[in-house]
PDB file of the backbone (N, CA, C, O) and the ligand in Angstrom, with CONECT records:
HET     ZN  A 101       1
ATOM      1  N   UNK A   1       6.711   0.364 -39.213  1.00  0.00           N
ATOM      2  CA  UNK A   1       6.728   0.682 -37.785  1.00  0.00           C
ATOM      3  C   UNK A   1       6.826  -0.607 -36.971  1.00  0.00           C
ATOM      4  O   UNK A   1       5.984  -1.496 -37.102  1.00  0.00           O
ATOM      5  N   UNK A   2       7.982  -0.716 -36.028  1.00  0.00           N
ATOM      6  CA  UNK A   2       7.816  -1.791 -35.228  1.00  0.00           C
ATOM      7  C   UNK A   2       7.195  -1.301 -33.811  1.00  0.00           C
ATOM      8  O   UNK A   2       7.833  -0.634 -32.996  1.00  0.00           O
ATOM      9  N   UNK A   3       6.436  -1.544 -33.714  1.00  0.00           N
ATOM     10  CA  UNK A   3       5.398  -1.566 -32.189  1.00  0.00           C
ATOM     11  C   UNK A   3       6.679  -2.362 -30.969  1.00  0.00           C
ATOM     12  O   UNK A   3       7.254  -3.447 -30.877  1.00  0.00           O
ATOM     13  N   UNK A   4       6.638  -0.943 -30.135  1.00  0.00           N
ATOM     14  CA  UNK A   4       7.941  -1.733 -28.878  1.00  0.00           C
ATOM     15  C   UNK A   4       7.047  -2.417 -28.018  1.00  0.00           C
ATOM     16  O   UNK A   4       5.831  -2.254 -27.918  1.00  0.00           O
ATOM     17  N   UNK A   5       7.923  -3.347 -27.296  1.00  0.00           N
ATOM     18  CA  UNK A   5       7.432  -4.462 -26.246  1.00  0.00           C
ATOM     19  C   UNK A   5       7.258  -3.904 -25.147  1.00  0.00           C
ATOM     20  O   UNK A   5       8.286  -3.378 -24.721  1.00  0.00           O
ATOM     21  N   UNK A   6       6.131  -3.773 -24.333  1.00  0.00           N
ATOM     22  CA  UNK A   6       6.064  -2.865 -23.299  1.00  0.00           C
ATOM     23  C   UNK A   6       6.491  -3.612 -22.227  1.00  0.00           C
ATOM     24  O   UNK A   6       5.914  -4.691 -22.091  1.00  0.00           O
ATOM     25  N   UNK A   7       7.391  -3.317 -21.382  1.00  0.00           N
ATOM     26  CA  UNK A   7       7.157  -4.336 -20.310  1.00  0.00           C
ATOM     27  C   UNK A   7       6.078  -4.861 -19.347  1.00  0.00           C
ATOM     28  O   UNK A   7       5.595  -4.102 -18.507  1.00  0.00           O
ATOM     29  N   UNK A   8       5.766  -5.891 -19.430  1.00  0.00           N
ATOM     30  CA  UNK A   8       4.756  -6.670 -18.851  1.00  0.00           C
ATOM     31  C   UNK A   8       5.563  -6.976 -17.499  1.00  0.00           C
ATOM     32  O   UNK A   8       6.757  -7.267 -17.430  1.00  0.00           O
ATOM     33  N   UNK A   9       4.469  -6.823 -16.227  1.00  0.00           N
ATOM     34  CA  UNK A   9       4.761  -7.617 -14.872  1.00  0.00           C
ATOM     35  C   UNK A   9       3.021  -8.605 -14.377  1.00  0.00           C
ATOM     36  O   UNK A   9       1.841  -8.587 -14.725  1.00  0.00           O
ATOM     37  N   UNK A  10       3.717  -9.188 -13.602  1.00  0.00           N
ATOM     38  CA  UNK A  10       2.104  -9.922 -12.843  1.00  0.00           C
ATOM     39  C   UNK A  10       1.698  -9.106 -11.666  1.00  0.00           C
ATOM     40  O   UNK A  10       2.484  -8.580 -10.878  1.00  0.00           O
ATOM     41  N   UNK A  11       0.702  -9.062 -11.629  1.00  0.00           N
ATOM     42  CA  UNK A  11       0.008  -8.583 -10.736  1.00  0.00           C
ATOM     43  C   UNK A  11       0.152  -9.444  -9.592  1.00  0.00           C
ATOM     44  O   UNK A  11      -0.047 -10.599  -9.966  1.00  0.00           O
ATOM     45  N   UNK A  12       0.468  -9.379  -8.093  1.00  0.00           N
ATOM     46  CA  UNK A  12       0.954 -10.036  -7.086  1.00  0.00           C
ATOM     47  C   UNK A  12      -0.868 -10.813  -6.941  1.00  0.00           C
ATOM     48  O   UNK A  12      -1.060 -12.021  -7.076  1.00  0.00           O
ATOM     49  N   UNK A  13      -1.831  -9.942  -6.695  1.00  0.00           N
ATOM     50  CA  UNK A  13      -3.128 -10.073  -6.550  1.00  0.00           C
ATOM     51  C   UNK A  13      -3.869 -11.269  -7.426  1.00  0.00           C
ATOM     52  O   UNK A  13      -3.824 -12.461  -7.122  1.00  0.00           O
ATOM     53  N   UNK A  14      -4.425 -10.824  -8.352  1.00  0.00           N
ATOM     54  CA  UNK A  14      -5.158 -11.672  -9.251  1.00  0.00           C
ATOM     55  C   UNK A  14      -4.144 -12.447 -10.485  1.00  0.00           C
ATOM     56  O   UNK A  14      -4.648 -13.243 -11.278  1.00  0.00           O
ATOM     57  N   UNK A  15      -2.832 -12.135 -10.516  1.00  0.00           N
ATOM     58  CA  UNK A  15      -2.004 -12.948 -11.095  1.00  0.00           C
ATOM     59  C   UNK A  15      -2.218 -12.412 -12.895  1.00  0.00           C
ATOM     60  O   UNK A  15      -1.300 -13.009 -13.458  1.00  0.00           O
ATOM     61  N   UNK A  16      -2.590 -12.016 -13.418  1.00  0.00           N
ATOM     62  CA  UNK A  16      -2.468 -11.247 -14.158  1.00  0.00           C
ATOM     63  C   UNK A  16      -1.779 -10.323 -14.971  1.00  0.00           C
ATOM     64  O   UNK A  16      -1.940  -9.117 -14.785  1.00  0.00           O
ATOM     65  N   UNK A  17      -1.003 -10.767 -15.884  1.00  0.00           N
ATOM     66  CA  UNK A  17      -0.241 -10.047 -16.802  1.00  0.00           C
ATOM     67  C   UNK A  17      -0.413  -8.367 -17.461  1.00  0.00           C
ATOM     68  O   UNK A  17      -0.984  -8.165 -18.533  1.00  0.00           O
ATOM     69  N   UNK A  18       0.079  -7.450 -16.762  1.00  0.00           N
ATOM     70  CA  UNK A  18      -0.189  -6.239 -17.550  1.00  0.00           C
ATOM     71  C   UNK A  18       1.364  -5.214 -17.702  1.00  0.00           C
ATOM     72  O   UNK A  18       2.479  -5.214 -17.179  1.00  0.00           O
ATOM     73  N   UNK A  19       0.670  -4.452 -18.682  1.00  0.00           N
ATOM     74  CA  UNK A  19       1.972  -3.780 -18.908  1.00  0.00           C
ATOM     75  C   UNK A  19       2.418  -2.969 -17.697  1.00  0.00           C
ATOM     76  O   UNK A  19       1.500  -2.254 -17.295  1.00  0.00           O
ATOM     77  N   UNK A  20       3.362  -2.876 -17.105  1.00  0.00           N
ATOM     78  CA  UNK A  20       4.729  -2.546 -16.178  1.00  0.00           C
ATOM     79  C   UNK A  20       3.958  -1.344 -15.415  1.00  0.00           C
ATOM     80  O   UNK A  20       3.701  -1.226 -14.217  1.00  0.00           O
ATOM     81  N   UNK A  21       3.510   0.004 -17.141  1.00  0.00           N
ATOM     82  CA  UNK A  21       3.082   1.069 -16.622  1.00  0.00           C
ATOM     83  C   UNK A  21       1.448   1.346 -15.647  1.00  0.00           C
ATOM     84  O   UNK A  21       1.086   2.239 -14.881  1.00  0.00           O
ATOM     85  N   UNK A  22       0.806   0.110 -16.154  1.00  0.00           N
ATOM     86  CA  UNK A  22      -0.579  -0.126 -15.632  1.00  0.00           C
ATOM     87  C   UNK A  22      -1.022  -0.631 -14.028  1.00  0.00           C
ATOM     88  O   UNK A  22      -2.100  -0.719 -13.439  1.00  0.00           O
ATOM     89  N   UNK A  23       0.572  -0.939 -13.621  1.00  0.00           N
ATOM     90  CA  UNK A  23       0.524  -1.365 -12.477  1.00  0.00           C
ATOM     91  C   UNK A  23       1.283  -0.508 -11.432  1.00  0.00           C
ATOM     92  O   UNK A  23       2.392  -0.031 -11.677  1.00  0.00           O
ATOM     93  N   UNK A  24       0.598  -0.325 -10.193  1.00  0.00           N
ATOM     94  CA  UNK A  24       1.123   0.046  -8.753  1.00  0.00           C
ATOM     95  C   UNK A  24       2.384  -0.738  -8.037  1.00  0.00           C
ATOM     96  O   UNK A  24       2.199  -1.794  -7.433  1.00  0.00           O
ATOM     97  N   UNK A  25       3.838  -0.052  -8.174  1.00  0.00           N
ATOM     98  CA  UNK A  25       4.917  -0.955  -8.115  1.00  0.00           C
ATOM     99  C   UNK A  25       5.204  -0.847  -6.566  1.00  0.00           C
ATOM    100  O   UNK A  25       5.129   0.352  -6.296  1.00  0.00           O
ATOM    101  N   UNK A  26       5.480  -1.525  -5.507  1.00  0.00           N
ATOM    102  CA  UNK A  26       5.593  -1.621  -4.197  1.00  0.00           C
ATOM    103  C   UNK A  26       7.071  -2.313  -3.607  1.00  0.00           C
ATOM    104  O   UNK A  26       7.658  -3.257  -4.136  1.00  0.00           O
ATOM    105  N   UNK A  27       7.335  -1.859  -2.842  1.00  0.00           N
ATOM    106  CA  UNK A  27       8.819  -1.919  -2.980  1.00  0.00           C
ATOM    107  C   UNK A  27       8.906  -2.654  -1.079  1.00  0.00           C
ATOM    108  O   UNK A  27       7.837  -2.695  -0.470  1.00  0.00           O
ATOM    109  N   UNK A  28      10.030  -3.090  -0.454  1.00  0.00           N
ATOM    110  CA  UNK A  28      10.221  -3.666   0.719  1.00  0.00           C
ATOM    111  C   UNK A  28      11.401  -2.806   1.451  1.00  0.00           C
ATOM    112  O   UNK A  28      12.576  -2.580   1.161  1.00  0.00           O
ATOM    113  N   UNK A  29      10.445  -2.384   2.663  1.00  0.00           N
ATOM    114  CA  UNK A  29      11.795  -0.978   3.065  1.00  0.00           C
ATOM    115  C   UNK A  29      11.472  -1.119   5.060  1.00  0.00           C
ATOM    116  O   UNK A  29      10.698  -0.470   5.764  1.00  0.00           O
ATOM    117  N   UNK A  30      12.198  -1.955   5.334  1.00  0.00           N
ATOM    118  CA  UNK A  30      12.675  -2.257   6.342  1.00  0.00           C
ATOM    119  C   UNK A  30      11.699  -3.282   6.828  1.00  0.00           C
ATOM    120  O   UNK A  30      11.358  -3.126   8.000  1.00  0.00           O
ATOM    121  N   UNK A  31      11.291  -4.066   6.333  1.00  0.00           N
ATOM    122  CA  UNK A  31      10.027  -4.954   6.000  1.00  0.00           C
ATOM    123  C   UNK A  31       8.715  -5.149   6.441  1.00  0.00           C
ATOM    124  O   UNK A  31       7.996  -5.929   7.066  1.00  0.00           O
ATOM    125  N   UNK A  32       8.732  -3.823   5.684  1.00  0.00           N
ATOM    126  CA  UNK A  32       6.703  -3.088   5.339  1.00  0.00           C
ATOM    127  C   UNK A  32       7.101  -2.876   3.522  1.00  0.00           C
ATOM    128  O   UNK A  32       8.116  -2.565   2.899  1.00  0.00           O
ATOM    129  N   UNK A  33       5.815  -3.206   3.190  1.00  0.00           N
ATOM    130  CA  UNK A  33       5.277  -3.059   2.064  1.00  0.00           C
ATOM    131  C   UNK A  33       5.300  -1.539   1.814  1.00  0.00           C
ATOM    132  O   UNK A  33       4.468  -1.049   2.577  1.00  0.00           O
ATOM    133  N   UNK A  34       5.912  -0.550   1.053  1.00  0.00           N
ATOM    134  CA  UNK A  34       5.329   0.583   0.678  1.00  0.00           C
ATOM    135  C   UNK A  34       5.317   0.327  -0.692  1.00  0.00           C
ATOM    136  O   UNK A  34       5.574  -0.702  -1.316  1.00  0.00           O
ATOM    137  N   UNK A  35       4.816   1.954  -1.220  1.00  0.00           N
ATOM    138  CA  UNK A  35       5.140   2.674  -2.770  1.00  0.00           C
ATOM    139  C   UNK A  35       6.316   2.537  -2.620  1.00  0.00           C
ATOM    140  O   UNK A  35       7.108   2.791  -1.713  1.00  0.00           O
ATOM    141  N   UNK A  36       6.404   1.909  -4.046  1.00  0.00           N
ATOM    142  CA  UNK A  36       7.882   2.191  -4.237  1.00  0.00           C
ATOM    143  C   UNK A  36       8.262   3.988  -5.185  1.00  0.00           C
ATOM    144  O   UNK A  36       7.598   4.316  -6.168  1.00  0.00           O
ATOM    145  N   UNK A  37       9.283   4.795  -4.670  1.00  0.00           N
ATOM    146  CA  UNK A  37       9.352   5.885  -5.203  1.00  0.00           C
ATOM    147  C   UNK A  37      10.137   5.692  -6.535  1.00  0.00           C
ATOM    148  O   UNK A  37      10.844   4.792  -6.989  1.00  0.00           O
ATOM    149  N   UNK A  38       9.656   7.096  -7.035  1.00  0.00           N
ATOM    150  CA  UNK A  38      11.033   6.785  -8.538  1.00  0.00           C
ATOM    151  C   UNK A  38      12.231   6.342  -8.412  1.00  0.00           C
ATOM    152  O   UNK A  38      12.503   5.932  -9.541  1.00  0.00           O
ATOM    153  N   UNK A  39      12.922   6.206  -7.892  1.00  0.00           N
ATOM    154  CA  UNK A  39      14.316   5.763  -7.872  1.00  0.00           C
ATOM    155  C   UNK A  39      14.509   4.515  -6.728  1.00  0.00           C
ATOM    156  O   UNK A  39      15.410   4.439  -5.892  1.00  0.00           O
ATOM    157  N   UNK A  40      13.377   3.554  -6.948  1.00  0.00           N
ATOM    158  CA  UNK A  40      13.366   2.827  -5.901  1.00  0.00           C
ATOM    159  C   UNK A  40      14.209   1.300  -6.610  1.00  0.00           C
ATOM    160  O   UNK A  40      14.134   0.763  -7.715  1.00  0.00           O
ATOM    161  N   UNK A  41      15.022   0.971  -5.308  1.00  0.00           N
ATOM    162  CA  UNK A  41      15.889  -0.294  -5.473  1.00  0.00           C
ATOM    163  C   UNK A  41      15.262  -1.366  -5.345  1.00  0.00           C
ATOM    164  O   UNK A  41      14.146  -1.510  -4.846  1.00  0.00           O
ATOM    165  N   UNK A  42      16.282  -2.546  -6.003  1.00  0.00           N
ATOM    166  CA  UNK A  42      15.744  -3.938  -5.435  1.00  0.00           C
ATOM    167  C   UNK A  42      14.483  -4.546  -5.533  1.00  0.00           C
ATOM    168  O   UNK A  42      13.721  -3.777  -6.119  1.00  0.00           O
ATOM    169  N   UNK A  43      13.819  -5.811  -5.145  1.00  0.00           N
ATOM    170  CA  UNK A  43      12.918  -6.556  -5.483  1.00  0.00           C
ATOM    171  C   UNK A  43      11.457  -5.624  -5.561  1.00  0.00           C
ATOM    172  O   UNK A  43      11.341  -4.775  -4.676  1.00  0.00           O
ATOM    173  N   UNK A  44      10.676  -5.704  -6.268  1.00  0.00           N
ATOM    174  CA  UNK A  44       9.707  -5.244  -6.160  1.00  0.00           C
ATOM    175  C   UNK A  44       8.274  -5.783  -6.504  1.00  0.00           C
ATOM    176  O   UNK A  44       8.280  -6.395  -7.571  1.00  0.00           O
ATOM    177  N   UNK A  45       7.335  -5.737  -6.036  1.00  0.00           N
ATOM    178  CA  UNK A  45       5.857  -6.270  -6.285  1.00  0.00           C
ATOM    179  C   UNK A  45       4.718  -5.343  -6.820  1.00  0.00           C
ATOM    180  O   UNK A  45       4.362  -4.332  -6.215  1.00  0.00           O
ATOM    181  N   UNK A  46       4.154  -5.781  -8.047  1.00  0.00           N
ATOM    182  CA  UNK A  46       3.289  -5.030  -8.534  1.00  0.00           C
ATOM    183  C   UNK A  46       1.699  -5.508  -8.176  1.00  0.00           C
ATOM    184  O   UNK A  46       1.439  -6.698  -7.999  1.00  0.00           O
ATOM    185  N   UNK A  47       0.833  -4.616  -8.103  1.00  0.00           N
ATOM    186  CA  UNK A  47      -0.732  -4.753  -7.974  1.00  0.00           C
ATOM    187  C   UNK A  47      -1.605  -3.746  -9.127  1.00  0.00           C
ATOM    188  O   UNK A  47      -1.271  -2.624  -9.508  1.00  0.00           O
ATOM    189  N   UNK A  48      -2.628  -4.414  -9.471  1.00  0.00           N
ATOM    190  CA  UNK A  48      -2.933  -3.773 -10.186  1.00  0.00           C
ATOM    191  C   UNK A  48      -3.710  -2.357  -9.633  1.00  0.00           C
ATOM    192  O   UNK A  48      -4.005  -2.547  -8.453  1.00  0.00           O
ATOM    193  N   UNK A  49      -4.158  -0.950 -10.102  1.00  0.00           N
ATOM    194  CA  UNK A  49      -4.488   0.027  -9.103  1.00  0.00           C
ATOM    195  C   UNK A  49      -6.053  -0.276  -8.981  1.00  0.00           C
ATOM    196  O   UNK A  49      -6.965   0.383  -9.479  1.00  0.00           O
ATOM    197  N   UNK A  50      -6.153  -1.493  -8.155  1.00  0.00           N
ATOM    198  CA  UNK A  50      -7.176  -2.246  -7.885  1.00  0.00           C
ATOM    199  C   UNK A  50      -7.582  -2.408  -6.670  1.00  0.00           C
ATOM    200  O   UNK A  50      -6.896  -3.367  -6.317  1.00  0.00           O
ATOM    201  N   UNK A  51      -8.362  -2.068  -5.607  1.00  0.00           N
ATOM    202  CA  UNK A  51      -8.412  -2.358  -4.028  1.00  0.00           C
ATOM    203  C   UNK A  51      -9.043  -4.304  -4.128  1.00  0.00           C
ATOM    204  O   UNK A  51      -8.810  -5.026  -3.158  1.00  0.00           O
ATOM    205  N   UNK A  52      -9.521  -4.671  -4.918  1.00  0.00           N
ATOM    206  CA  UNK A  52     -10.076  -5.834  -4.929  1.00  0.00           C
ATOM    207  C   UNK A  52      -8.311  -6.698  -5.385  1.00  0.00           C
ATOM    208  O   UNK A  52      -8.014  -7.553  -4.550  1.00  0.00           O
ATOM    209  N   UNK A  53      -7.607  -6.584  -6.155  1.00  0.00           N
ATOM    210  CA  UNK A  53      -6.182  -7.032  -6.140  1.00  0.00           C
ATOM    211  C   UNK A  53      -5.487  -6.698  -5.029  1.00  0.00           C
ATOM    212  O   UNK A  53      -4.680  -7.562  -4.684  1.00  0.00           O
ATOM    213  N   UNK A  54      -5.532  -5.779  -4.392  1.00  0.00           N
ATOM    214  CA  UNK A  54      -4.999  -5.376  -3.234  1.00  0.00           C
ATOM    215  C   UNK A  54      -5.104  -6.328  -2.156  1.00  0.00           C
ATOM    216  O   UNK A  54      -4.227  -6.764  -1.410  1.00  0.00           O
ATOM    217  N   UNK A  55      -6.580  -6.616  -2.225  1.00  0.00           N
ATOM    218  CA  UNK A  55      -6.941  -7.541  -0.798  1.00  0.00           C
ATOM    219  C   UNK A  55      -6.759  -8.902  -0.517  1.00  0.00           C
ATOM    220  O   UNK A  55      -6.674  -9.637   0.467  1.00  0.00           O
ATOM    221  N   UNK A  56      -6.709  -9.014  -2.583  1.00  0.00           N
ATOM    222  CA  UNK A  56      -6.216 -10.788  -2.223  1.00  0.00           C
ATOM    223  C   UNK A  56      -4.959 -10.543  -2.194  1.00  0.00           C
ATOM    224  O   UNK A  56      -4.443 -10.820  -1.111  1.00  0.00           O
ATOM    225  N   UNK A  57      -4.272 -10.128  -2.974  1.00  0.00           N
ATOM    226  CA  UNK A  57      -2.583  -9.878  -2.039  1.00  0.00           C
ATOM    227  C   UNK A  57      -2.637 -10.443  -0.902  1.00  0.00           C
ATOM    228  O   UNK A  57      -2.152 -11.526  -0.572  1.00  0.00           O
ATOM    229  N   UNK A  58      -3.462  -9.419  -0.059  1.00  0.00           N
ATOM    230  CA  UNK A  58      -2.805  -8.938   1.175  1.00  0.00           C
ATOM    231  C   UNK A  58      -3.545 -10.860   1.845  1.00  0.00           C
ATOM    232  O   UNK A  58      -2.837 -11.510   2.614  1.00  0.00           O
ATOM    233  N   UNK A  59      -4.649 -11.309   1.472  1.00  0.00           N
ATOM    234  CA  UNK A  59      -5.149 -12.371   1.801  1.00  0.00           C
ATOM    235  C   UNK A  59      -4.359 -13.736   1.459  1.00  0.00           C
ATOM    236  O   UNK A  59      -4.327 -14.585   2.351  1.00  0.00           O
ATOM    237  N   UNK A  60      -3.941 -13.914   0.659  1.00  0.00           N
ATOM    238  CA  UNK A  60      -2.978 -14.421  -0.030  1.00  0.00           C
ATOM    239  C   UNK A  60      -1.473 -14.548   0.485  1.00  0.00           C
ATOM    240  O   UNK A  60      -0.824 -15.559   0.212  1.00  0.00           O
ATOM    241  N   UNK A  61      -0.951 -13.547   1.205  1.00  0.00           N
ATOM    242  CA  UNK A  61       0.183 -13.374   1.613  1.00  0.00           C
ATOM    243  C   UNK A  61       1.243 -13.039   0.416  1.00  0.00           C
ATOM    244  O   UNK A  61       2.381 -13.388   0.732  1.00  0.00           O
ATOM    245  N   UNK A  62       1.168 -12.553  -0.650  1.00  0.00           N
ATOM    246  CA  UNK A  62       1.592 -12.538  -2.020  1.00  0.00           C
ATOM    247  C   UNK A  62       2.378 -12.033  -1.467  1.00  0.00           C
ATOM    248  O   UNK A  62       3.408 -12.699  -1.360  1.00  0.00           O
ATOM    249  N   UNK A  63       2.389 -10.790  -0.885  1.00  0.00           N
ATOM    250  CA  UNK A  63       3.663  -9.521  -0.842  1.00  0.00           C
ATOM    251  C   UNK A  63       4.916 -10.314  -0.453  1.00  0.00           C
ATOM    252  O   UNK A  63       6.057 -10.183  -0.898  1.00  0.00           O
ATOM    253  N   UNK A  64       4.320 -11.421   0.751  1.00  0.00           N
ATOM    254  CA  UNK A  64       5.355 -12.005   1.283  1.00  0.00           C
ATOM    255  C   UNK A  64       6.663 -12.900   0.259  1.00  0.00           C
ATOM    256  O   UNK A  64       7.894 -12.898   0.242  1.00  0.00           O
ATOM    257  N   UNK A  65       5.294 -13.777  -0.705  1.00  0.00           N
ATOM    258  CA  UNK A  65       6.213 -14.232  -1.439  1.00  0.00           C
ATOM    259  C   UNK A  65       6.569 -14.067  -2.379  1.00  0.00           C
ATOM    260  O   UNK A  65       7.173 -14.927  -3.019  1.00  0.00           O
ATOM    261  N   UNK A  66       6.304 -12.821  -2.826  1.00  0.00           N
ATOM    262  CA  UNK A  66       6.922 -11.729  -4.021  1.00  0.00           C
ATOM    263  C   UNK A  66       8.408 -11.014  -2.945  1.00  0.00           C
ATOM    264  O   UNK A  66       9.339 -10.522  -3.582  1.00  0.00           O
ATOM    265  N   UNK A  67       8.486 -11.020  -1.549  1.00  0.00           N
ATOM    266  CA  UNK A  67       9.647 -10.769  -1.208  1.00  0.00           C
ATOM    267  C   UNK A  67      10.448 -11.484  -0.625  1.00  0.00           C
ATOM    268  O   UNK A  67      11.472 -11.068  -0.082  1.00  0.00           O
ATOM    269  N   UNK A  68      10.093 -12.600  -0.664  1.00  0.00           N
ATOM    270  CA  UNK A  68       9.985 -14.047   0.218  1.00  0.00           C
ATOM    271  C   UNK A  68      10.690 -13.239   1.429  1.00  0.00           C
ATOM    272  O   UNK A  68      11.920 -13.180   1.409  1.00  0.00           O
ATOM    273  N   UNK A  69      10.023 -12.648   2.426  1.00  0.00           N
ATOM    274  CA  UNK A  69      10.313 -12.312   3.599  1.00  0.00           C
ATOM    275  C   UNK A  69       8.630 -11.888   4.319  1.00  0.00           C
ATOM    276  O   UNK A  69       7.659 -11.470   3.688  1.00  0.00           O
ATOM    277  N   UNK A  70       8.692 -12.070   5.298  1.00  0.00           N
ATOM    278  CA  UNK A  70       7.818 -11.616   6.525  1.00  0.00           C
ATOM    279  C   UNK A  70       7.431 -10.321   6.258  1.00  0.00           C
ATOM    280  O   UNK A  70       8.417  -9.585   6.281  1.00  0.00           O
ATOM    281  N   UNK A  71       6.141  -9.582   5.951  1.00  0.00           N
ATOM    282  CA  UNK A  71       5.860  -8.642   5.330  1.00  0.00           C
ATOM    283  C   UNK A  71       4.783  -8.061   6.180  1.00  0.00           C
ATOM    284  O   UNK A  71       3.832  -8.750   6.546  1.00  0.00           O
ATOM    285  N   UNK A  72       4.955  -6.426   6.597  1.00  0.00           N
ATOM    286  CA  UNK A  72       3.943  -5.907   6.964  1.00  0.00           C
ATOM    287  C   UNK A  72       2.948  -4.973   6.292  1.00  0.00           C
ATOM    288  O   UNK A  72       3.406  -3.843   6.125  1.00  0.00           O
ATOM    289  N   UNK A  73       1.963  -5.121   5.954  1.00  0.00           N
ATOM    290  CA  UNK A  73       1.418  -3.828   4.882  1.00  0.00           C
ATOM    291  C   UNK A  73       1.604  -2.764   5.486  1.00  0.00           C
ATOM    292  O   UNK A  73       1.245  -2.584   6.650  1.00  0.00           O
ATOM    293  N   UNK A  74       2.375  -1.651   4.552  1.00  0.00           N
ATOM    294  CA  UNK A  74       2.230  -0.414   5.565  1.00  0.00           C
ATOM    295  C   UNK A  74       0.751   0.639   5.110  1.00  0.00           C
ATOM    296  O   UNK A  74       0.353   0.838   3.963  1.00  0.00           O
ATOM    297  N   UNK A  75       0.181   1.159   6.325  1.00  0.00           N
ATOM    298  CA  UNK A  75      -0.786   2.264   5.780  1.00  0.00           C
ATOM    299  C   UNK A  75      -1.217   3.077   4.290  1.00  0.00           C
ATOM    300  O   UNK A  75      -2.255   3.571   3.849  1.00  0.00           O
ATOM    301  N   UNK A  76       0.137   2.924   3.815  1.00  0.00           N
ATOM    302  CA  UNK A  76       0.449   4.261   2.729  1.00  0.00           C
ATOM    303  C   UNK A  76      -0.250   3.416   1.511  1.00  0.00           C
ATOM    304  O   UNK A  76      -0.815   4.072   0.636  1.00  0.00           O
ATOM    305  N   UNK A  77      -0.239   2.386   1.445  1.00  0.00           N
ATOM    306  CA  UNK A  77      -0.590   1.520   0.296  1.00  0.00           C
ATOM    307  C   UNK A  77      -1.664   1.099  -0.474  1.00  0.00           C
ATOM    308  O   UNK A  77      -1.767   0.883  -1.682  1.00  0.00           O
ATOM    309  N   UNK A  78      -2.797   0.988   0.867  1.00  0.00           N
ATOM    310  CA  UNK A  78      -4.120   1.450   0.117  1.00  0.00           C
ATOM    311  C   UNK A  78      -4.166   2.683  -0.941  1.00  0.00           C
ATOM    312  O   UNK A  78      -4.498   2.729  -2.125  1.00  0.00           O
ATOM    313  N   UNK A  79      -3.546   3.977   0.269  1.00  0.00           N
ATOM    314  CA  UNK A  79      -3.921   5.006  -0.958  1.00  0.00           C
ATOM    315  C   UNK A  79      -3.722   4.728  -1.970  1.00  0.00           C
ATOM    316  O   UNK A  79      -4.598   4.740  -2.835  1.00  0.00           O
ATOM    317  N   UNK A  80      -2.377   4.354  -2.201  1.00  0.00           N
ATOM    318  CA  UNK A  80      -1.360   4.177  -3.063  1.00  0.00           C
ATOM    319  C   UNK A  80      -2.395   3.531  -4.620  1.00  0.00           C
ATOM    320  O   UNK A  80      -2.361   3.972  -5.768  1.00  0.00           O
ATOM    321  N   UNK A  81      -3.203   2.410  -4.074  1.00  0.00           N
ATOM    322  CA  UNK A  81      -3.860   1.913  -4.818  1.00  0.00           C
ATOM    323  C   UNK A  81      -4.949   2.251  -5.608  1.00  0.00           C
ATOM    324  O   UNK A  81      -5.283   2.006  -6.767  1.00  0.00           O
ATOM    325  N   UNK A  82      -5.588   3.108  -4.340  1.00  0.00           N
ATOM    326  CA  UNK A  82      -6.833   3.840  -4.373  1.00  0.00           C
ATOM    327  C   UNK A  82      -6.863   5.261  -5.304  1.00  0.00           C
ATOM    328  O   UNK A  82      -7.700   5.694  -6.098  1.00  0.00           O
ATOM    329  N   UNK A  83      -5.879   5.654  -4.949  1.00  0.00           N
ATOM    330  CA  UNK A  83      -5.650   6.916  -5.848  1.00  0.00           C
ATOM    331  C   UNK A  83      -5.459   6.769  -7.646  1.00  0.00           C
ATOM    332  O   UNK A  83      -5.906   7.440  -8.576  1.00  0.00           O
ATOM    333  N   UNK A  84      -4.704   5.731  -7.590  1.00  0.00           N
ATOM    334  CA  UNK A  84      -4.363   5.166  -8.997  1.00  0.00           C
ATOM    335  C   UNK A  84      -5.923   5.148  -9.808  1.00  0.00           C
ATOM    336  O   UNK A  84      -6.227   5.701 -10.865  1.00  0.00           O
ATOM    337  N   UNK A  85      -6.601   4.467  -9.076  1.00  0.00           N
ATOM    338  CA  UNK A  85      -7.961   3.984  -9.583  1.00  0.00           C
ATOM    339  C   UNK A  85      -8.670   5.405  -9.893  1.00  0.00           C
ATOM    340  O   UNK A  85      -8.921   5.824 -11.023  1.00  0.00           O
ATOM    341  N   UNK A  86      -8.956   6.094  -8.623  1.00  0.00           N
ATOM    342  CA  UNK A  86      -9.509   7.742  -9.062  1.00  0.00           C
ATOM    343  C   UNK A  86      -9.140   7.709 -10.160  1.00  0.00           C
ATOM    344  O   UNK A  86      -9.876   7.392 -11.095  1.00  0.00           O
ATOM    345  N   UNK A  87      -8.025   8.003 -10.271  1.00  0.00           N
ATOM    346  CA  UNK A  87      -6.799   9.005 -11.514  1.00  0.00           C
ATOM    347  C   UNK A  87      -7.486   8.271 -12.852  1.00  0.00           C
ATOM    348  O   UNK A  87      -7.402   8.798 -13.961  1.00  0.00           O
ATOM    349  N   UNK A  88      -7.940   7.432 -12.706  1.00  0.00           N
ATOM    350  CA  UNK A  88      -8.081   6.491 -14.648  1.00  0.00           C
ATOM    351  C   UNK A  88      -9.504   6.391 -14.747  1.00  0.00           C
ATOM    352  O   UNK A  88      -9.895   6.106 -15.879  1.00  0.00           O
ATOM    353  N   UNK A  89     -10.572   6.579 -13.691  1.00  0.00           N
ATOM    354  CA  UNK A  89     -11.506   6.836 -13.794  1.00  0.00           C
ATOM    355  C   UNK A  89     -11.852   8.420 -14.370  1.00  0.00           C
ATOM    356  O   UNK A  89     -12.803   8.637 -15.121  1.00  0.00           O
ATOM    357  N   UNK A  90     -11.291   9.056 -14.081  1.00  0.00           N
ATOM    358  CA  UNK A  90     -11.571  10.767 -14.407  1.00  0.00           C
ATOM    359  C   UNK A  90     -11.869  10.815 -15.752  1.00  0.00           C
ATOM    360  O   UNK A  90     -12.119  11.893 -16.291  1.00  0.00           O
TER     361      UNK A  90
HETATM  362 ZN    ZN A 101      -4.583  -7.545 -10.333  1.00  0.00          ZN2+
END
C-alpha cells in the first residue's frame, strides 16, 4: 500500500503546516476576505478552523499578504471558522 500525499497548506494564522482538508480555505472577492465556495477561483488563504488563528491573521495582516492586496475581513468568516470548530468537536 502506498499511503497518498495529502495536500498540505499553511495556515495564514499561526503558520502551520496541515493537510489542505483540515483547513478553512478563504478566497478574495471584490476585496473582502470570504469562504471560499466549492468552485472557488484564484489565490486563496487558509486558517486553521481556529478563532485564535483567525485573530492573529486578522492581527497580523496575513490575509493581506496571502493576497498581497488591501483586505477587508468580511462578517461571514468568523462563522466560517467557528462553525468548523463546533463540527470536530461533536
Ligand atoms: Zn493555524
Amino acid at each position: 500500500m502506498t499511503p497518498v500525499a495529502a495536500p498540505e497548506r499553511t495556515c495564514v494564522g499561526c503558520r502551520r503546516k496541515r493537510a489542505q482538508a483540515e483547513l478553512v480555505r478563504f478566497t478574495l472577492e471584490a476585496g473582502r476576505v470570504v469562504p471560499a465556495g466549492a468552485g472557488a477561483r484564484g489565490r486563496s488563504a487558509y486558517v486553521c478552523p481556529a478563532v485564535e488563528c483567525l485573530e492573529t491573521a486578522e492581527k497580523k495582516r496575513a490575509f493581506g499578504r496571502a493576497f498581497r492586496a488591501p483586505v477587508t475581513i468580511d462578517p461571514t468568516v468568523r462563522p466560517a471558522v467557528t462553525r468548523r470548530t463546533s463540527d470536530e468537536r461533536r
